[in-house]
N, C-alpha and C positions, 0 to 999 in steps of 0.2 A: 819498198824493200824487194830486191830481189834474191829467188829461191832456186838453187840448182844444185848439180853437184860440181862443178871447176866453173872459175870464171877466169877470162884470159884479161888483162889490160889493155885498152887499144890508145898507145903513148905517140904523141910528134912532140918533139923539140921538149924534150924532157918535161911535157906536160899531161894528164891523165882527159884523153879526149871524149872513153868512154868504156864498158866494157861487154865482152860478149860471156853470156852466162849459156852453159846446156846442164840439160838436165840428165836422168842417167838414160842409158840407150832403150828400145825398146826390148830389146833382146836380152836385157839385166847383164850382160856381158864387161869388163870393164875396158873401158878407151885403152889401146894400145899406146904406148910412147911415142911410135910412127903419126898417129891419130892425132892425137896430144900436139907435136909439132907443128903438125900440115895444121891444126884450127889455130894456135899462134900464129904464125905466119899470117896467116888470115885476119885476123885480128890487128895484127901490126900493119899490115897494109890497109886493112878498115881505117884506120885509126892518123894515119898519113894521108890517105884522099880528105877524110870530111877534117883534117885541118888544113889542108891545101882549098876546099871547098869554102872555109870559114875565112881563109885570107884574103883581104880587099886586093892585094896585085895579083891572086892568081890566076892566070890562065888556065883556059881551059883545055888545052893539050898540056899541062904540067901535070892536072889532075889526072889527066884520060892516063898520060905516060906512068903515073903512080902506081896507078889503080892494075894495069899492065902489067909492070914488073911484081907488084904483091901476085897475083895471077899465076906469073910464071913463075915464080914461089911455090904455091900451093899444088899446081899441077906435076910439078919435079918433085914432091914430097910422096904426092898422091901414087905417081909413078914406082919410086921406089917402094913404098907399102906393098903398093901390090907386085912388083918381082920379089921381095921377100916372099909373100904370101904362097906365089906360084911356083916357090924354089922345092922340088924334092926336099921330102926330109927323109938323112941316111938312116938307117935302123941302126 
């Protein structure tokens, strides 16, 4: 069994491949929705390489290109989190 506090699905082809479970932060603070997003993502693209990994015809540039685009995913999440973060706030 596993124990956390969110666990994300990591789905290809309408099948459940695995999942990524975290636990609460160390800072007891609670995961933003920004946060929340960018670790789906991640998860989703987790979850499309190792069933690209598990498939007998796949190539290994199919996988690499996967694994890439979840990547660039996560980093354009990551991105906006943080200009939100850095944004003044008006009084």
């Amino acid at each position: 069994m596993l124990r956390g506090e969110f666990a994300y699905p990591m789905v290809a082809r309408g099948r459940l491949t695995g999942v990524v479970v975290l636990g609460p932060k160390r800072s007891a603070e609670p995961y933003a929705p920004d946060e929340s997003d960018a670790i789906a993502h991640l998860a989703h693209g987790a979850g499309l390489a190792l069933d690209a990994l598990a498939l007998r015809s796949a190539k290994r540039d199919d996988v690499v290109e996967v694994i890439l685009e979840s990547n660039d995913r996560v980093i354009a999440a990551i991105r906006e989190l943080k200009a939100s973060i850095e944004q003044p706030r008006s009084s």
